[in-house]
BAPATI-66732 format. One record per residue (C-alpha): residue in three letters; y, x, z; residue number from 1; chain. Coordinates in Angstrom, 3 decimals. Example, Ala and Ser with C-alpha at 12.3 -4.5 7.8 and 13.67 -1.06 7.14 Angstrom:
type_py_px_pz_seq_mol
Ala_-4.500_12.300_7.800_1_A
Ser_-1.060_13.670_7.140_2_A
***
This chain:
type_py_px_pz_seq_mol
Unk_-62.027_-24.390_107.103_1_A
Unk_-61.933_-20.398_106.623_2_A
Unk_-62.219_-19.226_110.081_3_A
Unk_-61.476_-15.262_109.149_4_A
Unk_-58.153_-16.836_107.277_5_A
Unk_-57.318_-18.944_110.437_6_A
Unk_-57.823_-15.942_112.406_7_A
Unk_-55.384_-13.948_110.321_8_A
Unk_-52.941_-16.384_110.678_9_A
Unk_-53.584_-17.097_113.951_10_A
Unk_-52.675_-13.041_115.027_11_A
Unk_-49.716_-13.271_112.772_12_A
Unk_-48.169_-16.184_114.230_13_A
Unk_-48.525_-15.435_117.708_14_A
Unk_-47.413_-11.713_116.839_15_A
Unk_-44.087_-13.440_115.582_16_A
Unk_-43.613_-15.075_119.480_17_A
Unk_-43.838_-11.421_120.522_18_A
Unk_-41.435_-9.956_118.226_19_A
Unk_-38.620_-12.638_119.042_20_A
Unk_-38.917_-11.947_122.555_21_A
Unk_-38.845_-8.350_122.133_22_A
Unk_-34.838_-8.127_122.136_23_A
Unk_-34.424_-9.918_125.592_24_A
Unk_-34.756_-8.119_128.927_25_A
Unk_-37.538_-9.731_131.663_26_A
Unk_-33.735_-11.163_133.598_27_A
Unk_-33.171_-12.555_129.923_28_A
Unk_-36.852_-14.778_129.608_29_A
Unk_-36.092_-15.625_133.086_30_A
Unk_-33.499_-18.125_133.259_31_A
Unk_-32.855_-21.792_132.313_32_A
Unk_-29.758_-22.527_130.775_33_A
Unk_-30.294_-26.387_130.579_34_A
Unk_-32.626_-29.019_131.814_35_A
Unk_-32.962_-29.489_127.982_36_A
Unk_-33.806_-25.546_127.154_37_A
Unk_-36.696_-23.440_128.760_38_A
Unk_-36.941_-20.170_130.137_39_A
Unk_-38.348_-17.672_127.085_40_A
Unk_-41.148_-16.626_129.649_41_A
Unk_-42.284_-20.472_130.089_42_A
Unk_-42.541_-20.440_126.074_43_A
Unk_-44.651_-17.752_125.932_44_A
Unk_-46.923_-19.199_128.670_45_A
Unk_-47.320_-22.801_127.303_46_A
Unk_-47.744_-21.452_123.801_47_A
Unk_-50.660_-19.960_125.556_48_A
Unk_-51.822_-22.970_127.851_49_A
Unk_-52.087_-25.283_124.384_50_A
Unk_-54.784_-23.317_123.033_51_A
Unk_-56.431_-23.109_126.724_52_A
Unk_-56.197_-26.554_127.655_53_A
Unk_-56.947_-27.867_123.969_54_A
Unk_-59.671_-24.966_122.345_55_A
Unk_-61.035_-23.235_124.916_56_A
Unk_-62.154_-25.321_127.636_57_A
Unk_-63.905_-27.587_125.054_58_A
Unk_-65.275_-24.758_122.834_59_A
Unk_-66.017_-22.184_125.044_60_A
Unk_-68.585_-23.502_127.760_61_A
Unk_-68.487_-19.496_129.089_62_A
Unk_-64.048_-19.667_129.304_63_A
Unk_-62.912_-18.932_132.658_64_A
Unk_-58.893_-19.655_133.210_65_A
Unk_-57.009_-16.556_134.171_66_A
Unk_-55.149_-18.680_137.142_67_A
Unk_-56.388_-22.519_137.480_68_A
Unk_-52.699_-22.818_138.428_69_A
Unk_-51.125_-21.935_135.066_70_A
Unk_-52.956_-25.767_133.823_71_A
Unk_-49.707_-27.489_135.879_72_A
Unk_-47.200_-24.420_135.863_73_A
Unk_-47.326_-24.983_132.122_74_A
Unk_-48.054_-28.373_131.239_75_A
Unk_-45.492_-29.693_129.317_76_A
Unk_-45.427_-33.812_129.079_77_A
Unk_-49.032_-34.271_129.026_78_A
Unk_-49.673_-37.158_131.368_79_A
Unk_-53.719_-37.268_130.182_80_A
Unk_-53.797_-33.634_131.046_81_A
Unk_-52.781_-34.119_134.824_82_A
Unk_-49.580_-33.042_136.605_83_A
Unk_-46.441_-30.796_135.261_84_A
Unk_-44.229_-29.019_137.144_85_A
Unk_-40.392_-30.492_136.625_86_A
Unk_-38.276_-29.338_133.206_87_A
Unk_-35.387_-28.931_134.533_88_A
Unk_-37.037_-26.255_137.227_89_A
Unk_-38.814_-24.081_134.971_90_A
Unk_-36.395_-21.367_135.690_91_A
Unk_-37.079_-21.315_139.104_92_A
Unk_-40.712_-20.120_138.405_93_A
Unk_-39.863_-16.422_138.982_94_A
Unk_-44.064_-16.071_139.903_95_A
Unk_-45.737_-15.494_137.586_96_A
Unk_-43.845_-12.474_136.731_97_A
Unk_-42.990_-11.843_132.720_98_A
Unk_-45.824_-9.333_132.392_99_A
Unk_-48.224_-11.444_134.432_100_A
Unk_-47.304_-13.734_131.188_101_A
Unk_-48.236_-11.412_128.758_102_A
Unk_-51.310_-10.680_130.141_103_A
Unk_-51.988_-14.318_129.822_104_A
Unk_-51.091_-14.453_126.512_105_A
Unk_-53.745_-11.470_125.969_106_A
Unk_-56.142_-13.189_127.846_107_A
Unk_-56.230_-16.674_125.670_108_A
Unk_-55.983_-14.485_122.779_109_A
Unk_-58.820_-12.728_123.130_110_A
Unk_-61.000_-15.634_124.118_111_A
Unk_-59.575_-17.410_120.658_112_A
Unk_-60.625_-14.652_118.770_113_A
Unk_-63.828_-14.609_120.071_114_A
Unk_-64.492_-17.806_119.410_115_A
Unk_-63.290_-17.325_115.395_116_A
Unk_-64.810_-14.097_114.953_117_A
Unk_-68.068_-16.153_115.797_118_A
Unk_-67.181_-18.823_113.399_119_A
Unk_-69.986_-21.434_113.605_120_A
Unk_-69.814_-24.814_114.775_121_A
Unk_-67.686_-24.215_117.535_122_A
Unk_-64.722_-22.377_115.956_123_A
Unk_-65.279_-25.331_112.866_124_A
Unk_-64.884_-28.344_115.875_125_A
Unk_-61.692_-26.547_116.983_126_A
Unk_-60.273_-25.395_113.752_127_A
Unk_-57.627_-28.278_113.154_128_A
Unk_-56.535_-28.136_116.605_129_A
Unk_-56.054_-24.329_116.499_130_A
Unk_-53.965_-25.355_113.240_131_A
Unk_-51.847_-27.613_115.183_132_A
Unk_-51.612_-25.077_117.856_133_A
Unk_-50.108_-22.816_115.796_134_A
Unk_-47.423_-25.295_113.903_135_A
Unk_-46.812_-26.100_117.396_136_A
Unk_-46.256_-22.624_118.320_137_A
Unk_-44.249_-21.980_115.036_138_A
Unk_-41.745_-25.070_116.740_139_A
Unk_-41.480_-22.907_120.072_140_A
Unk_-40.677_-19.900_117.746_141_A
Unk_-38.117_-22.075_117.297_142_A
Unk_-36.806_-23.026_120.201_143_A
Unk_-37.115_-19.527_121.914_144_A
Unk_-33.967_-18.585_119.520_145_A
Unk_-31.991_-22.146_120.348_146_A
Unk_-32.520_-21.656_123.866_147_A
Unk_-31.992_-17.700_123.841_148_A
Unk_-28.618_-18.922_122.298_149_A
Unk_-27.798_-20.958_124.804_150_A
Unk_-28.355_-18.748_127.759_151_A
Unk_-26.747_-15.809_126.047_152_A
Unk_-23.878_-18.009_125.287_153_A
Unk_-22.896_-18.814_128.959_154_A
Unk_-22.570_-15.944_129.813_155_A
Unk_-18.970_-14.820_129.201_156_A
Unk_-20.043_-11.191_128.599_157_A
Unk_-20.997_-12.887_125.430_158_A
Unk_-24.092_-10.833_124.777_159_A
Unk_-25.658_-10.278_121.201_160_A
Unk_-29.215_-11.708_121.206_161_A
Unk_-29.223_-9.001_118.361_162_A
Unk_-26.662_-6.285_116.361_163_A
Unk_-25.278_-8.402_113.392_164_A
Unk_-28.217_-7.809_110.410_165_A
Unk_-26.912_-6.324_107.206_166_A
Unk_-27.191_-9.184_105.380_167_A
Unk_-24.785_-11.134_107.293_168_A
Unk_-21.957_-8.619_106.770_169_A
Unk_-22.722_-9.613_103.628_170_A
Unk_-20.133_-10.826_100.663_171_A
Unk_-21.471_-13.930_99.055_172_A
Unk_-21.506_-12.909_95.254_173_A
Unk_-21.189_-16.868_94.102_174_A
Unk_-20.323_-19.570_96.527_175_A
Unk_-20.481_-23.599_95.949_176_A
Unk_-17.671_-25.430_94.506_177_A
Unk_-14.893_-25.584_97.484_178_A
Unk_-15.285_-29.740_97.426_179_A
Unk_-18.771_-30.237_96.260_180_A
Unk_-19.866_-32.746_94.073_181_A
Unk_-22.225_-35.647_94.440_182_A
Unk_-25.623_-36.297_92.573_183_A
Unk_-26.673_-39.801_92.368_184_A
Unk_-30.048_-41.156_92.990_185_A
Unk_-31.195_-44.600_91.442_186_A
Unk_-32.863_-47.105_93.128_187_A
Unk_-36.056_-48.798_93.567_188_A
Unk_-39.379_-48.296_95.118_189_A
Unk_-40.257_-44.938_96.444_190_A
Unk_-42.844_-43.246_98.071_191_A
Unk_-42.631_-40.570_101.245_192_A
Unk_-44.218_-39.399_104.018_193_A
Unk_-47.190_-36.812_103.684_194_A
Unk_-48.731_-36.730_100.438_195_A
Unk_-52.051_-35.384_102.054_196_A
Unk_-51.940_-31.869_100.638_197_A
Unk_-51.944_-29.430_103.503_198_A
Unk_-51.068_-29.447_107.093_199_A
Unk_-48.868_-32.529_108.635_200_A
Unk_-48.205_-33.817_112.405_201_A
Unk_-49.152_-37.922_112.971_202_A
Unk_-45.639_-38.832_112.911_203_A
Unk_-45.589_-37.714_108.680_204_A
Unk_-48.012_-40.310_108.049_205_A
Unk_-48.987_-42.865_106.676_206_A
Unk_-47.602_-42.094_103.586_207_A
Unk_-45.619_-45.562_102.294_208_A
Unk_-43.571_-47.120_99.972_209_A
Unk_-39.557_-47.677_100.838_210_A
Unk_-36.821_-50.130_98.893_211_A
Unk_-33.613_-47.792_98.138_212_A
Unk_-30.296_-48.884_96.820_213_A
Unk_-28.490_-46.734_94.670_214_A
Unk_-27.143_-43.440_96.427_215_A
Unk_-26.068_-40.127_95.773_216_A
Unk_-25.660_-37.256_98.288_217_A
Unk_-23.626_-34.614_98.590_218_A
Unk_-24.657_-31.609_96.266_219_A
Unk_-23.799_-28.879_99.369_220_A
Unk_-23.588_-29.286_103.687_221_A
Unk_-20.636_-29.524_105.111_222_A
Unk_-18.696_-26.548_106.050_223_A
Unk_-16.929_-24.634_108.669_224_A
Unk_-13.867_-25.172_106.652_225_A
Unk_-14.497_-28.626_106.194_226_A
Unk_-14.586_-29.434_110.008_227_A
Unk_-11.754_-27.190_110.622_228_A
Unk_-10.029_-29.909_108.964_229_A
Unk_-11.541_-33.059_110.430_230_A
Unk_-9.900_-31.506_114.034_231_A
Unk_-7.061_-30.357_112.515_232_A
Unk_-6.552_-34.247_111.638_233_A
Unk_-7.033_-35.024_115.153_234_A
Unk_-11.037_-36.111_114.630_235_A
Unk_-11.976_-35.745_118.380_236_A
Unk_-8.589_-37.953_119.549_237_A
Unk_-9.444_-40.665_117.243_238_A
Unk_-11.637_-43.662_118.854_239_A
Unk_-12.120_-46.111_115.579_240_A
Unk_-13.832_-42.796_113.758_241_A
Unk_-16.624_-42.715_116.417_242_A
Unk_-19.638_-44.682_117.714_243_A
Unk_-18.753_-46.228_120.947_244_A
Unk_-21.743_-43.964_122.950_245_A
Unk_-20.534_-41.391_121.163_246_A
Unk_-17.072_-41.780_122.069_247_A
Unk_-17.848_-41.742_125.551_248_A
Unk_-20.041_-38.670_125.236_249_A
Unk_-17.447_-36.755_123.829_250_A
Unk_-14.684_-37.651_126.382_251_A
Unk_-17.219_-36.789_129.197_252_A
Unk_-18.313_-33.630_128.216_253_A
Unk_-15.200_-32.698_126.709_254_A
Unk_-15.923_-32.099_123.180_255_A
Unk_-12.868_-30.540_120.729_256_A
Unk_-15.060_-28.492_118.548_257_A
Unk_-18.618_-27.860_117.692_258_A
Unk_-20.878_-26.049_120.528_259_A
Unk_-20.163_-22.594_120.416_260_A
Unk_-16.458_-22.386_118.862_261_A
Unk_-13.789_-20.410_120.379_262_A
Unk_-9.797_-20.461_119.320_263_A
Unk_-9.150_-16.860_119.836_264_A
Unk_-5.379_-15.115_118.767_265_A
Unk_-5.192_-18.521_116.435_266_A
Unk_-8.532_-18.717_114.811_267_A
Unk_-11.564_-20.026_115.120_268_A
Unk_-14.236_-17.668_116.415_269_A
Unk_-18.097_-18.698_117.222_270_A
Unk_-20.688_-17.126_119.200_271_A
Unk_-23.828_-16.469_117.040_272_A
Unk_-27.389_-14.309_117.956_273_A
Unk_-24.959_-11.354_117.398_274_A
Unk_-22.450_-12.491_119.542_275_A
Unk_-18.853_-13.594_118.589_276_A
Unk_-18.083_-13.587_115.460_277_A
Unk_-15.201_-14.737_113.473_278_A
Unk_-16.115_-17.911_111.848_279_A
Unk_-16.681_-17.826_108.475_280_A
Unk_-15.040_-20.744_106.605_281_A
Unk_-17.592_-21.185_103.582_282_A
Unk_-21.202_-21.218_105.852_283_A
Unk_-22.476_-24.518_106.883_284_A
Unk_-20.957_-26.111_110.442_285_A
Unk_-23.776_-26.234_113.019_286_A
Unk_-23.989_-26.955_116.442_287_A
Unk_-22.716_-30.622_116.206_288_A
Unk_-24.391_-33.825_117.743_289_A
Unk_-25.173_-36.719_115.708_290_A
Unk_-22.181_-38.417_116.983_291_A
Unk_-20.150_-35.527_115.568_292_A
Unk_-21.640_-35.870_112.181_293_A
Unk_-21.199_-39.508_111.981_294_A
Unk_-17.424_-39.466_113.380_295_A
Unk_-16.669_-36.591_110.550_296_A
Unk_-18.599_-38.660_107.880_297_A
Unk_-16.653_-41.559_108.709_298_A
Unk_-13.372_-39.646_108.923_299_A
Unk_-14.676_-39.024_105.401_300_A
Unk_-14.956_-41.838_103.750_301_A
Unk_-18.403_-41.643_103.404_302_A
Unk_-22.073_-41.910_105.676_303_A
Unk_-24.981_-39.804_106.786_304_A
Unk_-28.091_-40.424_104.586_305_A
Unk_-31.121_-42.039_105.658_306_A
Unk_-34.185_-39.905_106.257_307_A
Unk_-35.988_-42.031_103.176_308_A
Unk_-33.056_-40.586_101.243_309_A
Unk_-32.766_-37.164_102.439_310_A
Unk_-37.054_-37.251_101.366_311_A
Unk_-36.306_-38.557_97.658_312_A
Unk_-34.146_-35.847_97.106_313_A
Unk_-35.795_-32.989_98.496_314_A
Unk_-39.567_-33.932_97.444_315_A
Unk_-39.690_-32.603_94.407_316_A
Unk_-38.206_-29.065_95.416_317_A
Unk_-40.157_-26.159_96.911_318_A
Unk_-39.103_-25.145_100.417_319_A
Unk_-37.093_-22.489_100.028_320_A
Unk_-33.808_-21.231_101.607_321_A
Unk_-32.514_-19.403_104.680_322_A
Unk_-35.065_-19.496_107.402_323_A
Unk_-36.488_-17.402_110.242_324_A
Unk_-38.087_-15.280_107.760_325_A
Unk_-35.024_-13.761_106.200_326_A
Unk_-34.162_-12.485_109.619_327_A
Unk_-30.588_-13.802_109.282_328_A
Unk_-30.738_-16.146_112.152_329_A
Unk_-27.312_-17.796_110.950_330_A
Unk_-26.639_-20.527_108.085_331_A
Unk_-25.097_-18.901_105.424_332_A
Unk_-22.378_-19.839_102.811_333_A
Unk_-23.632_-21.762_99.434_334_A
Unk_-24.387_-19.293_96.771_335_A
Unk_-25.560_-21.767_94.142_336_A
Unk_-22.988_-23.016_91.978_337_A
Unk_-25.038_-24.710_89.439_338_A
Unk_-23.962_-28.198_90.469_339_A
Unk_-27.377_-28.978_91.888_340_A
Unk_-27.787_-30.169_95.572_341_A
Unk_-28.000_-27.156_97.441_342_A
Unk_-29.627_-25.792_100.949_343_A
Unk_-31.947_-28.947_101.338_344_A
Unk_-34.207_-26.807_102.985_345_A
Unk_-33.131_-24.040_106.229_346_A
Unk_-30.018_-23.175_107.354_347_A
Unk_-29.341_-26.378_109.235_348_A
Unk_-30.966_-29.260_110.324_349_A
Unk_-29.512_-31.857_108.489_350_A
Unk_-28.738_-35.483_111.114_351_A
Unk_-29.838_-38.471_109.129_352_A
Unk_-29.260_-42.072_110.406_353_A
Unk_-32.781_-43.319_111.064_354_A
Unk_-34.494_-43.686_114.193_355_A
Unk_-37.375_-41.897_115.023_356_A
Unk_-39.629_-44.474_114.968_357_A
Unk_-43.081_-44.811_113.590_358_A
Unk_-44.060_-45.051_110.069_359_A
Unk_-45.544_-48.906_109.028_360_A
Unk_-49.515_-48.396_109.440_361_A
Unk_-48.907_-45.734_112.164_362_A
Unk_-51.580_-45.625_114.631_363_A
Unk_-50.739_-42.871_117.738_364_A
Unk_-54.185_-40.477_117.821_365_A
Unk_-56.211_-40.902_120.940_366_A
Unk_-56.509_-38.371_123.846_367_A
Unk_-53.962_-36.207_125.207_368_A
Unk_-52.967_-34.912_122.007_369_A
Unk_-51.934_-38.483_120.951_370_A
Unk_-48.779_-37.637_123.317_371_A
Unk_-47.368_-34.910_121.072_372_A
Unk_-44.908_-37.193_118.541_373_A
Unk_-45.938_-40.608_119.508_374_A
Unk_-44.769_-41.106_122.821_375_A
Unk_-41.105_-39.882_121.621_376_A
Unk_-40.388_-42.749_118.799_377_A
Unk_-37.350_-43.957_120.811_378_A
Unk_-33.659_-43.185_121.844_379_A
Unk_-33.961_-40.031_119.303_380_A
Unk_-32.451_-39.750_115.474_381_A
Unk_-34.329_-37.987_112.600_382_A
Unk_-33.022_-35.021_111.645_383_A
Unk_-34.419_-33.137_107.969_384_A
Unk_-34.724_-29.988_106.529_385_A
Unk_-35.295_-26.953_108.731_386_A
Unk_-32.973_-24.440_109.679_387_A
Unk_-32.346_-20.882_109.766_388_A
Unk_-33.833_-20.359_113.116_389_A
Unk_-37.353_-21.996_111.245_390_A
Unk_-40.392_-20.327_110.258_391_A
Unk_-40.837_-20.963_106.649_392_A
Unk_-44.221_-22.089_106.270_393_A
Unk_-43.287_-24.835_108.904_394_A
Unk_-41.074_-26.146_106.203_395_A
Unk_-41.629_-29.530_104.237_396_A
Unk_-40.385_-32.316_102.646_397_A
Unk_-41.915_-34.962_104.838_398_A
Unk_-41.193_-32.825_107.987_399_A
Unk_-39.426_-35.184_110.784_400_A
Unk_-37.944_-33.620_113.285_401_A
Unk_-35.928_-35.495_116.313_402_A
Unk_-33.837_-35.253_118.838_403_A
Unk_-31.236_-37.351_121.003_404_A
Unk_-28.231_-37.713_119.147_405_A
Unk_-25.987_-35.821_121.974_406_A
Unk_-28.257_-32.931_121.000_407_A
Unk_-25.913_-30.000_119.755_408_A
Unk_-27.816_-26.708_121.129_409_A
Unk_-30.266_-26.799_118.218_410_A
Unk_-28.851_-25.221_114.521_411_A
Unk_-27.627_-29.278_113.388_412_A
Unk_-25.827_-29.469_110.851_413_A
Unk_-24.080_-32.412_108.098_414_A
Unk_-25.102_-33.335_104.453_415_A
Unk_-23.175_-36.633_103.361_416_A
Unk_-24.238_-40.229_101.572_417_A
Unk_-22.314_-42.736_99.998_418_A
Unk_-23.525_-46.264_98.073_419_A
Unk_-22.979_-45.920_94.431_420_A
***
C-alpha cells in the first residue's frame, strides 16, 4: 500500500471531522441528546482513540498515551479492549474539556504521521487498519451531523446547525414524474456482496449467489408529498397497516409524523441543519423508522425491497448523488426525469426488509476488531444507499448499513417493491 497516498488521505479525512465541528460552540459538542446519539466532543475523541488503541500501541514501541484514561473514557463497545464508560453518560464527561480534545486529536495525529512519513514495515503492518480507521471515521463524520441534528432540534430556539447553503434555495430545473414509475427486474441467480475491488468492512463479504423472483422497484423515493398523504388518510390511526411492534412503538412514543415535522399556520414545516424550514413537497421524506416505511408501503399497496434487491439494481451504477460532499446536508427533490430509477445512491438511506445478519460463509475476524459489525447481526434491519449527510467515497453498492428499526434520527428514508 502507498503510504504517502494513505497519508494524504489520512490528513484529509480527519481535516473533514474538524471542519463539521467548526459551526458548533464548545456548549454545542457538549451535550447528549439521546442514549442513542453522542456528544460531538466524544466523536472527536474516539475517532482519535481507534487509531491509538489499534495503530499506535502496536506500531509504535516509542508511543506514549496522552492520558492512560482516555483508553476507557473513549472506548466504545470493545469488550477485548477492556472497560467503557456508559453510552448513555457520555454527556456527562464535561473533563476532558473540548480543547483538551483537540489537543488529543493533535497528539495521535502526529504520532500517525510519523509513523507513515517513515513508511517501512511498520506503517505497511498497520496500513489496512489505518484504512479502516478512516472509513470508520468517515461513519462518525456521519453521525456528528445526525446527532448535531438532534441536539439542535430540542432545543425550541430551533437553532441552524448552519445558514441555509445556496443550493438549497435552489429551484429544481426538472423534477421526477409526480407518481413515479416502476422498472422491473427479472429473476434468477444473482451475485452481491463485495466484488473484491477496493475497500469493504467484514459484514460485505463473502461475496454469494442469491435466488430472486421477479421484481421491480420504484424508479424515485418516496416523497414529502407522498407521506403528506399517507397521514392525511389517517396512516398513524390505522392498526391493520402496521407491524404489531411497530404499532406499539408508535402509540408509545407518540408518532403522527416523521421526526422533525412541525404543522405550523396549516402546513407542514421541518427542522433541517438550517433550522425550520418549510417542507418542500417534491424532496425525499426522511426521518422515518422502519416501521414507518413499512406501514406507508403497505398503505400502498406495495412492500419495501430486500437488500439483495436494492444491490441488483444499484450494482451496476456509479455512486453518485447528493452526499456530504455537495455541502447540501438535506435530500433534495428528483431532478432526473428520464424514467430511470433515480437517487439509489445519497440523499437517504433507503430501509430494506432484511435482517442484518451475516452473509453464508461469513466468518467474524478475530481480535478486538472482530467486534466492529459482527457482534451487531441481530434485532437491526439493513438499510442501503447512503445519504446526504455521507461522505462520498464511503459510498457503495454492497455497503450495509443497520440500525434498529425504531431508528428515525438518522437521514432514513423509503424506496418501494412490488412482485411482478
Amino acid at each position: 500500500m502507498d503510504t504517502a497516498a494513505l497519508a494524504a488521505r489520512y490528513r484529509a479525512v480527519r481535516a473533514l471531522s474538524l471542519d463539521l465541528r467548526a459551526p458548533l460552540s464548545a456548549e454545542d459538542c457538549q451535550a447528549q441528546s439521546m442514549p442513542d446519539a453522542s456528544p460531538i466532543k466524544w466523536h472527536l475523541a474516539h475517532t482519535s482513540w481507534f487509531f491509538e488503541t489499534f495503530v499506535l500501541a502496536s506500531a509504535r514501541s516509542d508511543y506514549r498515551p496522552l492520558d492512560p484514561a482516555y483508553r476507557v473514557l473513549f472506548n466504545s463497545y470493545y469488550q477485548q479492549v477492556g472497560a467503557q464508560h456508559p453510552r448513555p453518560q457520555r454527556g456527562l464527561l464535561t473533563r476532558p474539556s473540548l480543547d483538551e480534545v483537540l489537543a488529543y486529536r493533535h497528539h495521535v495525529d502526529a504520532a500517525v504521521q510519523d509513523l507513515l512519513d517513515q513508511g517501512g514495515a511498520a506503517a505497511q503492518g498497520v496500513a489496512s487498519i489505518i484504512a479502516l480507521g478512516l472509513h470508520h471515521e468517515e461513519q462518525h463524520q456521519e453521525l456528528m451531523l445526525t446527532d448535531a441534528k438532534h441536539l439542535l432540534a430540542s432545543n425550541p430556539l430551533r437553532p441552524a446547525y448552519r445558514a441555509l447553503a445556496a443550493a438549497q434555495n435552489g429551484q429544481h430545473v426538472a423534477r421526477a414524474p409526480a407518481n413515479g414509475a416502476w422498472r422491473a427486474y427479472d429473476g434468477g441467480v444473482w451475485k452481491i456482496g463485495h466484488d473484491g475491488d477496493g475497500f469493504a468492512f467484514d459484514n460485505e463479504l463473502p461475496r454469494h449467489a442469491v435466488l430472486l423472483e421477479p421484481f421491480a422497484l420504484s424508479t424515485r423515493l418516496v416523497r414529502n408529498a407522498d407521506f403528506a398523504a399517507f397521514i392525511a388518510d389517517g396512516g398513524y390511526q390505522k392498526p391493520e397497516l402496521w407491524l404489531s411492534d411497530g404499532w406499539s412503538m408508535a402509540e408509545a412514543r407518540g408518532w403522527t409524523a416523521p421526526l422533525y415535522w412541525e404543522r405550523r399556520g396549516g402546513a407542514w414545516w421541518e427542522f433541517t441543519l438550517a433550522g425550520m424550514q418549510p417542507l418542500d413537497a417534491e424532496a425525499p421524506v426522511c426521518h422515518v423508522s422502519f416501521y414507518e416505511a413499512d406501514a406507508y408501503a403497505t398503505w400502498t399497496g406495495a412492500r419495501l425491497p430486500t437488500e439483495a434487491e436494492w444491490e441488483v439494481a444499484a450494482a451496476p451504477r456509479p455512486p453518485r448523488g447528493n452526499f456530504l460532499d455537495s455541502g447540501f446536508l438535506h435530500p433534495r427533490a428528483a431532478h432526473d426525469d428520464s424514467g430511470d430509477t433515480a437517487q439509489l445512491f445519497g440523499d437517504t438511506w433507503e430501509w430494506t426488509r432484511s435482517a442484518y445478519a451475516p452473509y453464508p460463509g461469513y466468518r467474524t475476524p478475530v481480535g478486538a476488531l472482530g467486534e466492529y459489525n459482527g457482534k451487531f447481526m441481530c434485532n437491526q434491519l439493513v438499510l442501503r444507499g447512503g445519504s446526504c449527510a455521507t461522505p462520498r467515497d464511503h459510498a457503495r453498492a454492497s455497503y450495509r448499513n443497520f440500525f434498529p428499526p425504531e431508528a428515525r434520527w438518522q437521514f432514513s428514508g423509503i424506496r418501494l417493491a412490488k412482485d411482478v
